[in-house]
C-alpha positions in Angstrom: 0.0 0.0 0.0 1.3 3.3 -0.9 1.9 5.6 2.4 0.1 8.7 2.3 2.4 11.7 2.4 0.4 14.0 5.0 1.6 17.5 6.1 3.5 18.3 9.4 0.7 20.5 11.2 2.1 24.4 12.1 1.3 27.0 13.9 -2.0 28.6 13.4 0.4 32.0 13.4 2.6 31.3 10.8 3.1 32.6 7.6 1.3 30.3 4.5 5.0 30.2 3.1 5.7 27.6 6.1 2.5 25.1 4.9 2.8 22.8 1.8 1.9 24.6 -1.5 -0.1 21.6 -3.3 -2.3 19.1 -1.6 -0.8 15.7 -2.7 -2.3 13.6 -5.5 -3.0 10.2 -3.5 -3.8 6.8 -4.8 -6.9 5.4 -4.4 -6.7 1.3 -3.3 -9.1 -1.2 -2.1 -8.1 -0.4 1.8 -10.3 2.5 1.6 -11.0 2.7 5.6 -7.2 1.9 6.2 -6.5 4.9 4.0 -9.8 7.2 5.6 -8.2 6.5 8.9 -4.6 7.4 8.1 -5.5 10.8 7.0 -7.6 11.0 9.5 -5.2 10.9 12.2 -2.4 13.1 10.3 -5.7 16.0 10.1 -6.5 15.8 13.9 -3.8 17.5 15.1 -4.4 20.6 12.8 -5.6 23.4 13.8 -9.3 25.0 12.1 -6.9 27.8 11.4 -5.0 25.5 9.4 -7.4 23.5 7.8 -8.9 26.3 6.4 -5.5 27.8 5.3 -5.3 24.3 3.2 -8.6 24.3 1.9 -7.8 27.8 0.6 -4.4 27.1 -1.1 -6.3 24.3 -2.8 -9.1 26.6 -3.8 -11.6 23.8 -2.5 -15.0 24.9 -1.7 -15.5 25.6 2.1 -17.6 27.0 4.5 -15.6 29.1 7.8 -18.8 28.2 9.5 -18.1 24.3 8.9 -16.7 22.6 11.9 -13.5 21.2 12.1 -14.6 17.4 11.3 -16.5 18.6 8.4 -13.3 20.5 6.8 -11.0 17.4 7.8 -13.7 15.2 5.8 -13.6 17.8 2.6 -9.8 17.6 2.6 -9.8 14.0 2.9 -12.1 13.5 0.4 -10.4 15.4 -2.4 -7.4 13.8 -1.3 -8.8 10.6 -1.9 -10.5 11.2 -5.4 -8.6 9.7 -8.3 -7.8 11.5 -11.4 -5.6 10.4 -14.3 -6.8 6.6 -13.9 -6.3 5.2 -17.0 -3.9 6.4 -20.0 -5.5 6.8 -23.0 -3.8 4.4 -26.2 -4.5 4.2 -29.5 -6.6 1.3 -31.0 -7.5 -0.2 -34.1 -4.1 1.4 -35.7 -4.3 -1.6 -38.1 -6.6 -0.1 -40.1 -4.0 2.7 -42.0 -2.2 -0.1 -43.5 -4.2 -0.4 -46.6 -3.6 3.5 -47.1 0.1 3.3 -47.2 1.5 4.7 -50.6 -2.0 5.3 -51.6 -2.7 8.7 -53.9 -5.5 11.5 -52.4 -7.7 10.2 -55.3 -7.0 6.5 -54.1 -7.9 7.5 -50.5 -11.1 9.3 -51.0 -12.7 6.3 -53.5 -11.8 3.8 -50.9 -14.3 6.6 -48.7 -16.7 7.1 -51.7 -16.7 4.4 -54.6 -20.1 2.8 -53.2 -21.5 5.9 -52.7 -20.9 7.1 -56.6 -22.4 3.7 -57.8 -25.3 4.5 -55.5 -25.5 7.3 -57.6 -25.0 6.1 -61.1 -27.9 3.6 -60.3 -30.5 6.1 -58.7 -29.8 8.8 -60.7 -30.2 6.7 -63.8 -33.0 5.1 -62.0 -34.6 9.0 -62.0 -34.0 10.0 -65.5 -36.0 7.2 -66.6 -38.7 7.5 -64.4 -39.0 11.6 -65.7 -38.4 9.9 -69.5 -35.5 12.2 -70.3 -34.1 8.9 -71.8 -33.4 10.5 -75.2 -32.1 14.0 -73.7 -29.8 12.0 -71.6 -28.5 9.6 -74.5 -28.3 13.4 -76.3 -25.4 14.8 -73.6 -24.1 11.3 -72.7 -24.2 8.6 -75.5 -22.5 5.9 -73.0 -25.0 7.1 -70.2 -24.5 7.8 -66.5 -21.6 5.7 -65.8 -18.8 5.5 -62.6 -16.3 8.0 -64.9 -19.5 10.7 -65.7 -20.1 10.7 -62.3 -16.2 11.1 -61.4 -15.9 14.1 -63.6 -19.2 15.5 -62.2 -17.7 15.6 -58.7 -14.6 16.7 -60.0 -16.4 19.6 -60.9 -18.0 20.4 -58.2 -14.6 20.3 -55.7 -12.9 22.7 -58.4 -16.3 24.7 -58.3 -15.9 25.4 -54.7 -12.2 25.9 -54.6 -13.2 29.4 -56.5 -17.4 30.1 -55.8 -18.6 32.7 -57.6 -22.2 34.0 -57.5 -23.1 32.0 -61.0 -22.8 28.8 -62.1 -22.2 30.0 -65.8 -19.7 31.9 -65.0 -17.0 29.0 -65.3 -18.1 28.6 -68.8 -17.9 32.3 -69.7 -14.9 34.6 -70.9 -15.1 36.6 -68.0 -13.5 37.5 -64.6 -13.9 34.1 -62.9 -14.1 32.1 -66.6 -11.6 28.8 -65.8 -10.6 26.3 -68.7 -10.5 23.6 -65.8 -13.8 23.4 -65.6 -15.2 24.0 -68.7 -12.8 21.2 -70.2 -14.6 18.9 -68.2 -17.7 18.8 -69.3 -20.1 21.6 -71.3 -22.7 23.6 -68.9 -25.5 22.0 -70.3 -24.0 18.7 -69.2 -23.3 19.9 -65.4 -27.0 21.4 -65.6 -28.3 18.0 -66.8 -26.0 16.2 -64.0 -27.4 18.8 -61.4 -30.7 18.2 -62.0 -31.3 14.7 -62.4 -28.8 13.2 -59.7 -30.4 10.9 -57.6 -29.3 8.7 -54.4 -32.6 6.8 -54.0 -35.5 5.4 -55.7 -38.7 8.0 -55.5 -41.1 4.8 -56.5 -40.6 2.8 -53.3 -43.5 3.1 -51.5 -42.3 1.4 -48.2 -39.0 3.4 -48.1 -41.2 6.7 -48.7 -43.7 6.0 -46.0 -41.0 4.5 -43.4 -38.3 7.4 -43.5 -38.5 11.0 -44.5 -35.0 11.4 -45.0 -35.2 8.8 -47.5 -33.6 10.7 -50.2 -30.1 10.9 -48.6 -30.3 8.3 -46.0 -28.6 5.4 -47.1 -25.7 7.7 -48.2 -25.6 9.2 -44.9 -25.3 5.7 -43.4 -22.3 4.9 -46.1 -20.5 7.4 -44.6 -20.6 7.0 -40.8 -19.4 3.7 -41.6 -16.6 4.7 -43.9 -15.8 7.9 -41.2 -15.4 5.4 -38.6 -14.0 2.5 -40.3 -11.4 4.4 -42.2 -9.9 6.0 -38.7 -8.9 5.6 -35.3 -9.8 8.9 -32.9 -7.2 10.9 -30.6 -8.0 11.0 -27.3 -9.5 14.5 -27.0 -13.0 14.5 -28.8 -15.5 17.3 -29.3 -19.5 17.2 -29.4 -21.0 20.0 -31.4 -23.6 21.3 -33.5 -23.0 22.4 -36.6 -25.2 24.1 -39.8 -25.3 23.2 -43.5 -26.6 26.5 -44.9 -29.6 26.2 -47.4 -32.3 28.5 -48.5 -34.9 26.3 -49.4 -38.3 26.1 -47.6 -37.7 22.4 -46.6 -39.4 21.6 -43.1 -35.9 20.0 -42.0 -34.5 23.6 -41.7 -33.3 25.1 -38.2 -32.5 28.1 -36.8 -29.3 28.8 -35.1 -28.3 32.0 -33.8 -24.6 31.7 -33.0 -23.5 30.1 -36.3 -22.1 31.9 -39.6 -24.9 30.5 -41.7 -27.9 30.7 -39.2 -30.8 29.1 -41.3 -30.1 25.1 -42.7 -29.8 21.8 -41.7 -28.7 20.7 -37.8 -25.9 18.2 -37.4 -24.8 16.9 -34.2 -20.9 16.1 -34.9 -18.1 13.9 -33.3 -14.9 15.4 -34.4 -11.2 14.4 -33.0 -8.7 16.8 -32.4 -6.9 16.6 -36.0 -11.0 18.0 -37.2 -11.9 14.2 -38.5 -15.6 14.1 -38.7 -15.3 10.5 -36.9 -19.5 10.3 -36.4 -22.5 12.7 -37.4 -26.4 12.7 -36.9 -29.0 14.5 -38.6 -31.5 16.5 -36.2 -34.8 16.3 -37.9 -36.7 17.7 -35.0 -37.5 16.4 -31.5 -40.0 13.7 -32.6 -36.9 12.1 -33.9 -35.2 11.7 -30.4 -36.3 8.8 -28.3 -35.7 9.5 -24.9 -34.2 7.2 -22.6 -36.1 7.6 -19.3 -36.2 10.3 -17.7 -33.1 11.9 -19.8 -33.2 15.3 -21.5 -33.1 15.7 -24.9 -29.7 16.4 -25.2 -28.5 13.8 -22.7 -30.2 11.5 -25.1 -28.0 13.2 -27.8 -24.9 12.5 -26.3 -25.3 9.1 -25.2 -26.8 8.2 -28.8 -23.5 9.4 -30.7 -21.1 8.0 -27.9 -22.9 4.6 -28.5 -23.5 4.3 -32.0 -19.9 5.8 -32.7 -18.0 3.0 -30.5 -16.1 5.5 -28.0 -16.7 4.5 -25.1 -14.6 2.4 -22.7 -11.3 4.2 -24.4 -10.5 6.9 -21.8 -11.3 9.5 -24.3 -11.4 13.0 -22.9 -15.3 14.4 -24.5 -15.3 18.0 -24.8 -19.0 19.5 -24.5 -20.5 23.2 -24.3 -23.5 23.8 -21.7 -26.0 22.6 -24.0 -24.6 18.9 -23.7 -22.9 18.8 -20.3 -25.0 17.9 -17.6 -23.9 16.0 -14.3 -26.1 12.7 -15.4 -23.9 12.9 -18.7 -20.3 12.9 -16.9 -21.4 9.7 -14.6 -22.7 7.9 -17.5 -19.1 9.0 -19.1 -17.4 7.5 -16.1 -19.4 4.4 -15.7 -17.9 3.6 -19.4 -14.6 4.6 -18.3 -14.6 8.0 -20.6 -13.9 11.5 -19.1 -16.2 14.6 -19.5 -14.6 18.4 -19.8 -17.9 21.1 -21.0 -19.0 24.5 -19.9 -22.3 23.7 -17.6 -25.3 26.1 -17.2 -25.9 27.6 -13.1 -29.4 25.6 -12.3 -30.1 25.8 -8.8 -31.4 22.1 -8.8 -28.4 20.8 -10.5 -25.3 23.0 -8.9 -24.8 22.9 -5.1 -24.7 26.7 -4.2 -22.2 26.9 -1.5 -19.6 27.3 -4.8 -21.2 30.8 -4.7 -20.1 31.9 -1.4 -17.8 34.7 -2.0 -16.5 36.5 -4.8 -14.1 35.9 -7.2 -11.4 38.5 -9.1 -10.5 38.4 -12.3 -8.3 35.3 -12.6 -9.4 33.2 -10.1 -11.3 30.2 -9.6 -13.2 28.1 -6.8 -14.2 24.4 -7.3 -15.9 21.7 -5.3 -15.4 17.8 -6.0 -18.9 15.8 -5.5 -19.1 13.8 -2.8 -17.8 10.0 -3.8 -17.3 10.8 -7.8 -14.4 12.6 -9.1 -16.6 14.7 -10.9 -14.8 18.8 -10.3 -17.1 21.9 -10.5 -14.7 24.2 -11.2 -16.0 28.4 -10.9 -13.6 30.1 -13.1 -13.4 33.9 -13.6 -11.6 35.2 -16.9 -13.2 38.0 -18.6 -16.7 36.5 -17.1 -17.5 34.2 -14.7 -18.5 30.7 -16.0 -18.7 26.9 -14.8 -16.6 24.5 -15.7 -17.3 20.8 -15.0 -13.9 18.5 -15.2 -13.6 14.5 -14.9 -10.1 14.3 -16.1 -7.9 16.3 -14.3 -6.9 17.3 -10.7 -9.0 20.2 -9.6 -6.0 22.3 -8.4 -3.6 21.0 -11.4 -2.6 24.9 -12.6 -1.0 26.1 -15.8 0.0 30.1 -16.5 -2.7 31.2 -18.9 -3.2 35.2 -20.6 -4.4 35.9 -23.8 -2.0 37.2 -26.9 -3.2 41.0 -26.3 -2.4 40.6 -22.8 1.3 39.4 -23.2 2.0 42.2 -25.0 0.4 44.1 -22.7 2.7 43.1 -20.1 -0.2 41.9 -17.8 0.2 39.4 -15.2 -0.4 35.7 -15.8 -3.1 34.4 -14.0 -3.1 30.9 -12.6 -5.7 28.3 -14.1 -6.9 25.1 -13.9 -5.3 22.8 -16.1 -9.1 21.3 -17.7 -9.6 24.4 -18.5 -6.9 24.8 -20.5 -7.4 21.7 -22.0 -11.2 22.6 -23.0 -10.0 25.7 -24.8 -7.2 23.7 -27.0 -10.0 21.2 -27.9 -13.2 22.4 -27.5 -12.5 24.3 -31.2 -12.3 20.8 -33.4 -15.4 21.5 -34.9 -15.1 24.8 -35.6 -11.9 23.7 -37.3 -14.0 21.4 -39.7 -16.6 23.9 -40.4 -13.8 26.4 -41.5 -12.5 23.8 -43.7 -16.2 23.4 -44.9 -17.3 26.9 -45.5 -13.9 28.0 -47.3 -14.3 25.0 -50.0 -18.0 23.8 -50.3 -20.0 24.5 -53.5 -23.3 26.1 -52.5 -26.0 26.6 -55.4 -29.6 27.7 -53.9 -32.0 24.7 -54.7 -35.2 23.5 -54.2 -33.6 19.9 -53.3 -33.0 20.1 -49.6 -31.2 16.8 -49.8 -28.5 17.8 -52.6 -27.4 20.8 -49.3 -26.8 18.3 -47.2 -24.7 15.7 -50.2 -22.7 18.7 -50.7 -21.8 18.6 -46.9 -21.2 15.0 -46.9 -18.5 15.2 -50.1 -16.6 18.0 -48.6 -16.5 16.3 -44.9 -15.3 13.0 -47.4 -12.5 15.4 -49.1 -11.5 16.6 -45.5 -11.6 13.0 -43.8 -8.9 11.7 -47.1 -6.9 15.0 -46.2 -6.6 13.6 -43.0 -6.1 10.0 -43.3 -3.5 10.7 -46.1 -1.3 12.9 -43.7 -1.9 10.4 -40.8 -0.4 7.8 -43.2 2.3 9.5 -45.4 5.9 10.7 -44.0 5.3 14.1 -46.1 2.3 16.3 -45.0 0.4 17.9 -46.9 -1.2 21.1 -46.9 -5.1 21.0 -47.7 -5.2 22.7 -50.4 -2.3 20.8 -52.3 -4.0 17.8 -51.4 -7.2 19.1 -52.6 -5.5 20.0 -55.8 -4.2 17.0 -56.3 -7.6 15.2 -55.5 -9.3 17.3 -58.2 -6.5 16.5 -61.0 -6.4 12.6 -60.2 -10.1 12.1 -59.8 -11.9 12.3 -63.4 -8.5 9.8 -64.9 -7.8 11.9 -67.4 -11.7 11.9 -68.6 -13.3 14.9 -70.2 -17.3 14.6 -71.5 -16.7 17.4 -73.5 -17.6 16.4 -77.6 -15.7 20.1 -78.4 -12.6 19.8 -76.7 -11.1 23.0 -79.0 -13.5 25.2 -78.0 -14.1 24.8 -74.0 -17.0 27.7 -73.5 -20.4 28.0 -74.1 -22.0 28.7 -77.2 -21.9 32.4 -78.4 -25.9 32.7 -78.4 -25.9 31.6 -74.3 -23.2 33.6 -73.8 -25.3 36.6 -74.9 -28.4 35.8 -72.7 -25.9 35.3 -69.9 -25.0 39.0 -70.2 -28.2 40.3 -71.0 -28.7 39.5 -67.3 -25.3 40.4 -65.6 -27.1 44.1 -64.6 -30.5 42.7 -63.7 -29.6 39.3 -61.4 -33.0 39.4 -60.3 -34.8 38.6 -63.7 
């Protein structure tokens, strides 16, 4: 049995220099009243002076009304909780080894290939049922095959690398007129391609009546299985919501105040510390969460996309804001041996209120452990007041913190909790996927709400390879060489183009096209 390392007692008027700095980290074992008893009797002897002094330089929650048993028990039992249980190690590694020496354009097939014969299927599937037979055999005599439907997505990733306002444009001699595309494939092809691509079949009544996300579900499903099978997550993992702008007047849409693009479609995401989308969920409303118990909606959330994406029981750190992070949560965390770190709202029923004693400057903190859990309520005050609640790491555990402006300010550094740190070097992995999203994607407006969120699922596919391919090459990459080199490798040296001399559109459409330049809203 480890001996516990407890403080000489000293006198109630000495300076705090004299006392110990840190209270010890101690081991937890199965002795647990050999161990309560031990620091029992080195506490006895203190002083209330003391105790209180200790309690302070911990920053533990205490009351100077409390007796001198119950601050001997509040030392003893942070002493006794156990952080840092397990250490996290990588798993199912195995899995890179059929990406080494692979291409970008390799990579992302091994993510995608099922999903673009999906495609050539259903959107063949489509043009038939509208009887555009004859206009298809018109742009595509060998109809919608595997390569048509490479050099259609190629288009589209070169599409967003440069956005303009109008789809035309890339066919037009004009300020954002590129041979790149327009070698590819004519307008009215990509029009064609736009309008009639498909991922399921309209005519199946079961699948229609059962699901109505039917007309990008099973692609959705496709790729949570390839996100997950295809990677192996850090430790440090963020829960988030994210948007997928869209203008259309599908009932789907949400509102969301805080994000860049408020109005679209709500995703829940499950995205590492490297920004690897490792597992999404699409909210389509509360009627499609099935609470468990008595759980809140968004305790339901959590546990749902910790379960279905196979995290649990790895000593993964799961970052949260105060929307997801709720006591409950963290002990379900910690029953599956996972650790919790999330902002948490103030509710009176939830949040014992003597960590709202007394006052707190501006860089310093208060925290309280619950009794028997090692779950930390940490009261932190930076440029506001806010709760923190921490699984992971010992309350007290500090690190010098000040923002960039301070530093060359000169100000002091202020002393703060090491979870905290930790939240705010993690907590950011979505919003390091969505910038990755939002600088690339191709956005058209459209009346398909499903075709907004493909578009989200090819670019979170492009970003995933990225990832992967630097995880698994000795060279990095930078994302937008790799995306380069994804959009030269993918269509094989393919162009559907009959008129490969003259890569633009014909000189009547190009006059309509600037009829309108001055009126966009004809």
């Amino acid at each position: 049995m480890t001996k516990l390392n407890i403080p000489e007692p000293c006198n109630a008027d000495s300076d705090e220099e004299n006392m110990d700095e840190d209270i010890m980290e101690f081991s937890v074992h199965d002795e647990v009243e050999k161990e309560y008893d031990e620091l029992y009797q080195g506490y006895k002897n203190y002083t209330k002076k003391d105790l209180l002094n200790l309690l302070k330089k911990a920053n533990i929650i205490y009351s100077p009304n409390n007796n001198k048993q119950m601050l001997i028990e509040r030392l003893i039992h942070f002493k006794s909780t156990l952080y840092h249980r397990n250490q996290f190690k990588e798993y199912d590694t195995e899995k890179f080894q059929k990406f080494n020496g692979k291409s970008p354009s390799e990579i992302f097939l091994i993510f995608f290939e099922e999903i673009i014969d999906i495609i050539v299927i259903e959107t063949n599937r489509y043009i038939e049922q509208e009887n555009n037979q004859e206009l298809r055999d018109t742009h595509f005599p060998l109809g919608i095959t595997q390569e048509v439907i490479r050099v259609f997505l190629t288009a589209i990733l070169l599409i967003g690398s440069i956005n303009p306002s109008r789809l035309e444009s890339y066919w037009d001699y004009g300020l954002y007129y590129t041979s790149s595309v327009s070698s590819l494939l004519t307008y009215t092809q990509f029009r064609f391609l736009l309008t009639h691509l498909h991922f399921a079949n309209n005519q199946d009544q079961n699948l229609v009546e059962s699901d109505k996300l039917y007309k990008i579900t099973n692609i959705m499903n496709i790729c949570k299985k390839k996100f997950q099978e295809n990677w192996s997550p850090h430790q440090n993992i963020a829960i988030d919501e994210g948007i997928v702008p869209s203008e259309n007047t599908a009932g789907l849409k949400e509102y969301i105040q805080d994000k860049p693009g408020r109005w679209g479609y709500k995703f829940w995401k499950l995205v590492d510390e490297k920004g690897y989308l490792y597992f999404f969920d699409l909210y389509a409303g509360k009627n499609s969460v099935t609470k468990e118990g008595t759980d809140k909606i968004w305790e339901t959330i959590v546990k749902k996309l910790l379960k279905e994406s196979k995290v649990l029981g790895h000593n993964h750190i799961i970052y949260t804001d105060n929307f997801f992070t709720t006591i409950p949560v963290s002990e379900f965390l910690l029953q599956n041996n996972t650790h919790c770190i999330g902002t948490i709202r103030n509710l009176k029923r939830a949040i014992p209120q003597e960590l709202f004693n007394d006052q707190l400057v501006k860089g310093d903190y208060r925290y309280l452990v619950l009794q028997d859990s090692t779950i930390s309520l940490l009261r932190i005050n930076d440029t506001k007041e806010f709760l923190l609640l921490n699984t992971k790491f010992t309350p007290n555990e500090g690190v010098p913190y000040h923002s960039q402006s301070q530093q060359r300010r000169g100000v002091q550094k202020y002393r703060f909790p090491k979870a905290l740190e930790s939240y705010r070097s993690y907590m950011g992995c979505v919003n390091r996927h969505d910038k990755r999203l939002k600088n690339t994607s191709f956005y058209q407006v459209s009346n398909k709400w499903y075709l907004s969120i493909f578009w989200f699922l090819l670019e979170s596919t492009v970003i995933n390879s990225f990832l992967v391919y630097n995880r698994t090459n000795i060279k990095d990459l930078k994302f937008a060489d790799f995306r380069t080199k994804l959009i030269l490798e993918l269509p094989n040296g393919i162009t559907l183009r009959k008129n490969k001399e003259n890569p633009v559109l014909p000189f009547s459409n190009l006059k309509k096209i600037n009829k309108r330049k001055n009126h966009p809203e004809e």
